[in-house]
C-alpha positions in Angstrom: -15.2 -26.6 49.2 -14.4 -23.8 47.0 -16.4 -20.5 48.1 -15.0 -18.2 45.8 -16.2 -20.8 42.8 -19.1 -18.6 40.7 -20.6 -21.2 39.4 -21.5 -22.9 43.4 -25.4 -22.8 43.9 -25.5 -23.8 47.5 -24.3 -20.6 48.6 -27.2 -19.0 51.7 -27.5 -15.6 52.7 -27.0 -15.7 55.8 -24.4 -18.7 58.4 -26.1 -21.7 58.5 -26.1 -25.9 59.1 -28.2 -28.3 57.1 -27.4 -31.6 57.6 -23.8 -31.0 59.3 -22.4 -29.2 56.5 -21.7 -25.4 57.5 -22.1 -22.5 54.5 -20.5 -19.0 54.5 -20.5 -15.7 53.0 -19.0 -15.7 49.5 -15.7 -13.7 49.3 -15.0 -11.3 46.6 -13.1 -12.8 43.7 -9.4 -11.3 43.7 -7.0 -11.1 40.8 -4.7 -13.1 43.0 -7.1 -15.5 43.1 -7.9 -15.8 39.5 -4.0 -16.2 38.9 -2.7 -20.2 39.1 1.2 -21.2 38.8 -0.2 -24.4 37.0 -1.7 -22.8 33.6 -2.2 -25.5 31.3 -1.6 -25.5 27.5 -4.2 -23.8 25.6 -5.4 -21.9 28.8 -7.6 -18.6 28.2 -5.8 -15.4 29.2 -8.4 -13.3 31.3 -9.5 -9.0 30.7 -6.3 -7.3 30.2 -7.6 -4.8 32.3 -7.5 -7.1 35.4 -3.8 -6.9 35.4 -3.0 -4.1 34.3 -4.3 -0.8 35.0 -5.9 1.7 32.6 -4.0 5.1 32.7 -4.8 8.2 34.5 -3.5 10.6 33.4 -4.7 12.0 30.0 -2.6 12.5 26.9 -3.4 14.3 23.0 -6.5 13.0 21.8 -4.8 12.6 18.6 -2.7 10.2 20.1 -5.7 8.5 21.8 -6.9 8.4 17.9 -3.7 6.9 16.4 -3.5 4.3 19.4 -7.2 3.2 19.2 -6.7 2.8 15.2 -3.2 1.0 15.6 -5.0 -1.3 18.7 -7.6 -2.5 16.0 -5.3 -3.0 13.3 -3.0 -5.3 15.7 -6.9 -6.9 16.4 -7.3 -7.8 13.0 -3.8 -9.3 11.8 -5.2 -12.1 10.4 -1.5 -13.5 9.2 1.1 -13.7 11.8 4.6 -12.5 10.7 7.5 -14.5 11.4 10.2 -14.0 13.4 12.7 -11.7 10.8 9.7 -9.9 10.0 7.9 -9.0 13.6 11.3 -7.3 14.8 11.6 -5.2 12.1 9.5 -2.0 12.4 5.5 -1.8 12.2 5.1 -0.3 9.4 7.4 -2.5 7.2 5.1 -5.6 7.6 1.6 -4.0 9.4 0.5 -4.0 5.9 -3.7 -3.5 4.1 -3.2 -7.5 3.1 -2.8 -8.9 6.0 -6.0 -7.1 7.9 -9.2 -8.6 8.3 -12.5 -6.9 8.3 -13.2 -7.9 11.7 -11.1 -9.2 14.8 -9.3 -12.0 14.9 -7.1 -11.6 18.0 -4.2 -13.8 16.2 -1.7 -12.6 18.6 -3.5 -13.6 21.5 -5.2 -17.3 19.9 -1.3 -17.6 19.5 0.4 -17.1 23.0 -2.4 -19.0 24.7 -2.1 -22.1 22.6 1.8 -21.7 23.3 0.5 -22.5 27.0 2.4 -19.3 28.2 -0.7 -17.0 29.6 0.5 -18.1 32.8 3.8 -16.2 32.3 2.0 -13.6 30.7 -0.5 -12.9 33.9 3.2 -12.5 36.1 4.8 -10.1 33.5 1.7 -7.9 33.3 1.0 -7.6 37.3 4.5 -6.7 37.2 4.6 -4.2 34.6 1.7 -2.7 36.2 3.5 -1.6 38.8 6.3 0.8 37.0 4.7 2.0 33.7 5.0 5.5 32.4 1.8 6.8 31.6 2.1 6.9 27.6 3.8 3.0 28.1 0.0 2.3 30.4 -2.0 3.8 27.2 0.2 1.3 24.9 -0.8 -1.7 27.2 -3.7 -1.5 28.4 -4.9 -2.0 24.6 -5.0 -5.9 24.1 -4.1 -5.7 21.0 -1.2 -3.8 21.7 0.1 -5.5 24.7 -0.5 -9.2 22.7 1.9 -7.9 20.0 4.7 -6.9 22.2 4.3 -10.3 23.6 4.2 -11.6 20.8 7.4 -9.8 19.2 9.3 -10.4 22.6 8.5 -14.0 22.8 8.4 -15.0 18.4 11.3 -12.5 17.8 13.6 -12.6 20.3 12.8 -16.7 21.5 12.5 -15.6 25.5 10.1 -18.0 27.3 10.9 -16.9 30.9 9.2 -13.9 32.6 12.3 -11.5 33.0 12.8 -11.9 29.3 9.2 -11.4 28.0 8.9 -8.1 30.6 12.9 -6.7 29.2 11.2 -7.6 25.5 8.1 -6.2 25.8 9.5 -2.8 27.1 12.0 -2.8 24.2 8.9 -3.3 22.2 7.4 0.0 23.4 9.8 1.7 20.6 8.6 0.0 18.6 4.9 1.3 19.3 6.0 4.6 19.4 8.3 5.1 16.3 4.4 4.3 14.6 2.6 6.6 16.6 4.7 9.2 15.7 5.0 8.5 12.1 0.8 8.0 12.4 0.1 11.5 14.3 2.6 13.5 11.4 0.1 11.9 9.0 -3.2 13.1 11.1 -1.4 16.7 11.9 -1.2 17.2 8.4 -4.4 16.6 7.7 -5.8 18.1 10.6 -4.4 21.3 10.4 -4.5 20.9 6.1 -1.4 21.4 5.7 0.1 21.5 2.2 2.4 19.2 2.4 4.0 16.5 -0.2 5.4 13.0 -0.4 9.3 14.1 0.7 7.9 16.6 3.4 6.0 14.0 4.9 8.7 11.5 4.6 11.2 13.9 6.6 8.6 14.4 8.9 8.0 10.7 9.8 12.3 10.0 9.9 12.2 12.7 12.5 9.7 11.6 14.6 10.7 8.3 14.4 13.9 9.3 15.8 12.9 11.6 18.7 10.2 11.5 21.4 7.2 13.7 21.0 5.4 14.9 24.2 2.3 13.5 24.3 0.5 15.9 26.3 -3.0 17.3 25.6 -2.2 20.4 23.2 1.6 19.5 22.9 1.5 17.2 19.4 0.7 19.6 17.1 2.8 22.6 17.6 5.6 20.7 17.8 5.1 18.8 14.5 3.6 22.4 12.7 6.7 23.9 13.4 9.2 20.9 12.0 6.8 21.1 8.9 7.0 25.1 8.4 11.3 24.5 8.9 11.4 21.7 6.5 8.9 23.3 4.0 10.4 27.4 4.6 13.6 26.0 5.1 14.1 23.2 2.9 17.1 24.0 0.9 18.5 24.9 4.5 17.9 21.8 5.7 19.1 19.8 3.2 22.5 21.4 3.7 22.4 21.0 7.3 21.5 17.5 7.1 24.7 16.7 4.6 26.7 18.4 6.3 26.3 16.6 9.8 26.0 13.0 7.6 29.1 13.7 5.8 31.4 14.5 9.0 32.4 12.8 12.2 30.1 14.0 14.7 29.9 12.9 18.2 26.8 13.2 19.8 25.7 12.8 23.5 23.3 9.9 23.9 19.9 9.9 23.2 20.5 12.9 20.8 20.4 11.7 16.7 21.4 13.3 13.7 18.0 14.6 12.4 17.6 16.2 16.1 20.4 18.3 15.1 19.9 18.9 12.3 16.3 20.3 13.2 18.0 22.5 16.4 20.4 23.9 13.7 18.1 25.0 11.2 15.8 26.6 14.1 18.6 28.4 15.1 20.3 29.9 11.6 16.2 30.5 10.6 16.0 32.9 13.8 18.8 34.5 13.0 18.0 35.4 10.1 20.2 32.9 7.8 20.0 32.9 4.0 22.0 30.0 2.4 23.1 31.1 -1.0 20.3 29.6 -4.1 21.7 26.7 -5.2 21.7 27.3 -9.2 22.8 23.7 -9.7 19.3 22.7 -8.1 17.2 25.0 -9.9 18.6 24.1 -13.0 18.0 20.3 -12.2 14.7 21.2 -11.0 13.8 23.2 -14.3 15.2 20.5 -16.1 13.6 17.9 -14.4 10.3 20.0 -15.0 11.0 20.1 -18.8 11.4 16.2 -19.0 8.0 15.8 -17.3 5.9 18.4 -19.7 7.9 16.4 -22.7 6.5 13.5 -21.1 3.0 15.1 -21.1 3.2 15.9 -24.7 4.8 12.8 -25.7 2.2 10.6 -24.4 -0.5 12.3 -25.7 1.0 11.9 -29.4 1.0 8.5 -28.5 -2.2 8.2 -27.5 -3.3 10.3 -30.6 -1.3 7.9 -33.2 -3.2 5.0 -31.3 -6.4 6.5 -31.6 -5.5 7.0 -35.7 -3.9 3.7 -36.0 -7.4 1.9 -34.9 -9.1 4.1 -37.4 -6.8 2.8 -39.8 -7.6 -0.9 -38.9 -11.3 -0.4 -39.0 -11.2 1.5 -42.5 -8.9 -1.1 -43.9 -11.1 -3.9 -42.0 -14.1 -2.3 -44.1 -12.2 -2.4 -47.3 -11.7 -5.9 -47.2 -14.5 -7.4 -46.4 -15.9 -5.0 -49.8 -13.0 -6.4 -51.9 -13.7 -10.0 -50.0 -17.7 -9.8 -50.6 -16.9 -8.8 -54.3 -15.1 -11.5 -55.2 -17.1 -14.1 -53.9 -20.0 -12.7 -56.2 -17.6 -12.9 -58.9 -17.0 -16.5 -57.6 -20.5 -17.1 -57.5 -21.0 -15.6 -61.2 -18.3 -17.6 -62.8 -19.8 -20.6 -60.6 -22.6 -20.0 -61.9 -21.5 -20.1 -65.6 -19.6 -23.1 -65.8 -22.3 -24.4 -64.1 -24.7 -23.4 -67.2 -21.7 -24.8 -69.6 -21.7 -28.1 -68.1 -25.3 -28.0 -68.1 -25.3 -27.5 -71.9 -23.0 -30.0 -72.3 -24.7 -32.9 -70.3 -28.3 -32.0 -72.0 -25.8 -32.3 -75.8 -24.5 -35.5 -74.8 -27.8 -37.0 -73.9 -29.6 -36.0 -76.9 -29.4 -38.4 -79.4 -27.9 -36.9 -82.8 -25.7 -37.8 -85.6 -24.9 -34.3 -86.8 -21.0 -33.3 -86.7 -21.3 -29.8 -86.4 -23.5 -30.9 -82.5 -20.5 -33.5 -81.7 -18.0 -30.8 -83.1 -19.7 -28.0 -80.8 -19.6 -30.5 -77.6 -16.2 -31.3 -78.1 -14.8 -27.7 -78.1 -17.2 -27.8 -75.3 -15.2 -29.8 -73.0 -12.4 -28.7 -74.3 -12.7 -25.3 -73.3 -13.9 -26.6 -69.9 -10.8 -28.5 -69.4 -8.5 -25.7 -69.8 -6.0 -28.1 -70.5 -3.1 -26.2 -72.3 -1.3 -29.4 -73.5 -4.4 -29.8 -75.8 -2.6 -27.1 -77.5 -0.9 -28.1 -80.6 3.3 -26.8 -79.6 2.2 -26.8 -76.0 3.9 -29.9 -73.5 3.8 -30.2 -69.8 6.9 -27.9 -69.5 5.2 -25.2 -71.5 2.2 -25.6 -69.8 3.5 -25.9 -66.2 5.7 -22.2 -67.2 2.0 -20.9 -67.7 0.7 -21.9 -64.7 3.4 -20.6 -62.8 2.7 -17.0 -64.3 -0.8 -17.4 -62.9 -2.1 -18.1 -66.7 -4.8 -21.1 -65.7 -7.4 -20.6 -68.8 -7.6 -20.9 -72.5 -9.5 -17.6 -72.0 -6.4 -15.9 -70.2 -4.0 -17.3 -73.1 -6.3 -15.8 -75.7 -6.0 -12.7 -74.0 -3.0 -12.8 -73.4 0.2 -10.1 -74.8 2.3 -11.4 -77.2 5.4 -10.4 -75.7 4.2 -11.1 -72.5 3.6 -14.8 -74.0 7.5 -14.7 -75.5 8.2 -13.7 -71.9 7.0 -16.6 -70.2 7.6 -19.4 -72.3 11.2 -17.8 -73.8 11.2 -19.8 -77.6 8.5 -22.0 -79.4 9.6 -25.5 -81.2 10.3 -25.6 -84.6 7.2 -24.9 -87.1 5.5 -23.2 -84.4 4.9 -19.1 -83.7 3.6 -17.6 -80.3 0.8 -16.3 -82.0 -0.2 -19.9 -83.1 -0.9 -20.8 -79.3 -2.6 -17.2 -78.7 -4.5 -18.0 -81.8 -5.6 -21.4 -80.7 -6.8 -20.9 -77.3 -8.9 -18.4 -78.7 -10.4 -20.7 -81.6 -11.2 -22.8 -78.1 -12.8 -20.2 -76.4 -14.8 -18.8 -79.1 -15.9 -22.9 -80.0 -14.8 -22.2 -83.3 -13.8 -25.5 -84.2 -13.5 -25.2 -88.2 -10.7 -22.3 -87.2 -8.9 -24.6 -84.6 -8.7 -27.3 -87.4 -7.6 -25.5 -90.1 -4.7 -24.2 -88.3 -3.6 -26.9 -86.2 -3.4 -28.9 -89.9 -1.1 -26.3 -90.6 1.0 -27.0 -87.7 3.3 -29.9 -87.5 2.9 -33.0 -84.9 4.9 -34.4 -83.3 5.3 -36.6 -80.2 7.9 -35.4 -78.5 6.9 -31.7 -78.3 8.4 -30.2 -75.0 
């Protein structure tokens, strides 16, 4: 029997016997106890807190801040990263798209359906035992302990304990390099600094090169004053910072470049060091400055020849549909005329007469109706097909017609024929004036194979 099992109901108060079977006082439940060397796959891992330790000692409460925000970000990756990714540094894949409104302890879900909480349980008693007090605030945070197991184990393929514990350790750079580069963002604001995108940037390769002190009250001097040497110092800086990039430097380990650099500038700004101005930069910056206000102006003569060019399309838009509405009343009218005409004609035909001058007047009738120019006496399909081509369609448009407009278009007249004969006829058409049209076309000679 199992006395340390929670979920026994027999247990008694007090030593007893019923029925030959003896009870006991239940024993406290121990982390030792809880532990198994025969996890199975799939096997929940237990409060981080039972295995290791909360810190003691306190640190900045500006880095308690930036770890309880990074903690819940790692809580609500809801897209793992793979294994070229997750070795890389936080903030080049800890990105807004891949967090979740709420948690969704990916990391962890992860590891234990890998069936390796048992190895986890072992490296965390064991890390428990030596951790620095900033590395116990980092882990006691699930969220932050599951992702260095998660980057030791995915990114660097270790499955044994030594491994995950010599992983997850490395991974505590890691952590740090974004705390630092998170508390330069908070000091900034914080203390309202005014500071801009390539201060900040400095700021953050700095402190993601050398340790901060985390102690209450130590954070933000220490990052006020690299901001005041940058920002006072900045062309000072920048020559500093060349100068140690461009030449061999040896430097004792654990020191880097931008350390230097920093130490140097402190130094030549105590003293009282004034690098020369460096014309060559001002001038860039002025004309840097000038490209940006001609930028400014240029765009808003854009946007005003945008503005004009839709007033343009909406005027013209309003003149067309006028012209386009004007002509289809003309349609309508002209429509309406040869409608009338063909009336006339129809109620001719059907009344009964024997009249020629009433057969004479429907005749021109339809003739003028047809506006067929071949009816033309000197007019054949070549003739009329160079009319039609110079948009002349009517016997009304021939009438009125130019002479030398006519000479123009049709370019010489057979024999026996003048221009003015066709100008003359279409108009005897028009006007329905068929004595005219027959005197003159019995002037004019006919033959068959007019062109």
């Amino acid at each position: 029997m199992i006395n340390g099992d929670a979920n026994f109901l027999g247990l008694l108060d007090e030593p007893s016997s019923v029925k030959g079977l003896t009870f006991y006082q239940p024993f406290e439940r121990t982390n030792d106890l809880a532990d198994t060397k025969t996890f199975k796959k799939g096997k929940k891992f237990r409060q981080l807190e039972d295995h290791i330790s909360p810190a003691r000692e306190a640190v900045d409460q500006l880095v308690i801040d930036v770890l309880n925000a990074l903690n819940d970000k790692m809580l609500r990756v809801q897209t793992l990263p793979d294994k070229e990714v997750i070795i890389g540094n936080v903030s080049l894949w800890l990105l807004p798209e891949i967090i979740a409104e709420q948690p969704t302890d990916e990391f962890k879900e992860y590891l234990q359906e890998k069936g390796l909480t048992g190895k986890l349980v072992t490296a965390a008693k064991r890390l428990n035992t030596s951790l620095s007090n900033i590395d116990r605030h980092i882990l006691s945070r699930g969220g932050l302990f599951f992702y260095t197991a998660y980057r030791a184990i995915k990114g660097f393929e270790v499955k044994d304990v030594d491994g995950i514990i010599s992983n997850i350790l490395t991974s505590l750079d890691k952590v740090k390099i974004e705390i630092n580069r998170n508390l330069v963002e908070s000091v900034i604001e914080a203390q309202n600094l005014q500071s801009d995108e390539t201060i900040t940037n400095k700021l953050k390769v700095e402190f993601s090169e050398r340790p901060l002190n985390y102690d209450p009250g130590k954070v933000i001097p220490v990052i006020v004053h690299e901001f005041k040497l940058i920002k006072n110092q900045g062309n000072l800086f920048a020559i500093v910072e060349s100068f140690i990039q461009n030449n061999s430097i040896n430097l004792p380990t654990g020191i880097s470049k931008t350390q230097l650099a920093s130490k140097m500038v402190s130094y030549l700004a105590t003293i009282g060091y004034r690098p020369e101005p460096d014309t060559e930069r001002l001038l860039q910056a002025e004309l840097e400055q000038k490209i940006a206000d001609q930028k400014t102006a240029t765009d808003a003569q854009i946007a005003s020849l945008r503005v004009q060019t839709q007033q343009s399309q909406e005027e013209l838009q309003a003149k067309f549909d006028h012209l386009t509405t004007d002509t289809d009343s003309k349609i309508a009218a002209s429509s309406a005329t040869i409608t009338g005409l063909e009336g006339r004609v129809k109620k001719l035909e059907e009344e009964p007469t024997k009249e020629n001058g009433l057969i004479q007047e429907i005749h021109m009738l339809k003739l003028n109706l047809s506006n067929d120019f071949t009816k033309i006496e000197g007019i054949g399909e070549a003739r009329a097909a160079a009319l039609q081509k110079s948009k002349i369609n009517s016997f009304r448009q021939l009438a009125d017609i130019n002479l030398d407009q006519l000479k123009n278009i049709l370019g010489n007249v057979g024999a026996g024929y003048r221009f003015q004969d066709f100008i003359d006829q279409a108009r005897f058409i028009v006007e329905c004036d068929y004595r005219k049209l027959k005197e003159l076309t019995d002037l004019l000679p006919r033959r068959p194979d007019i062109s």
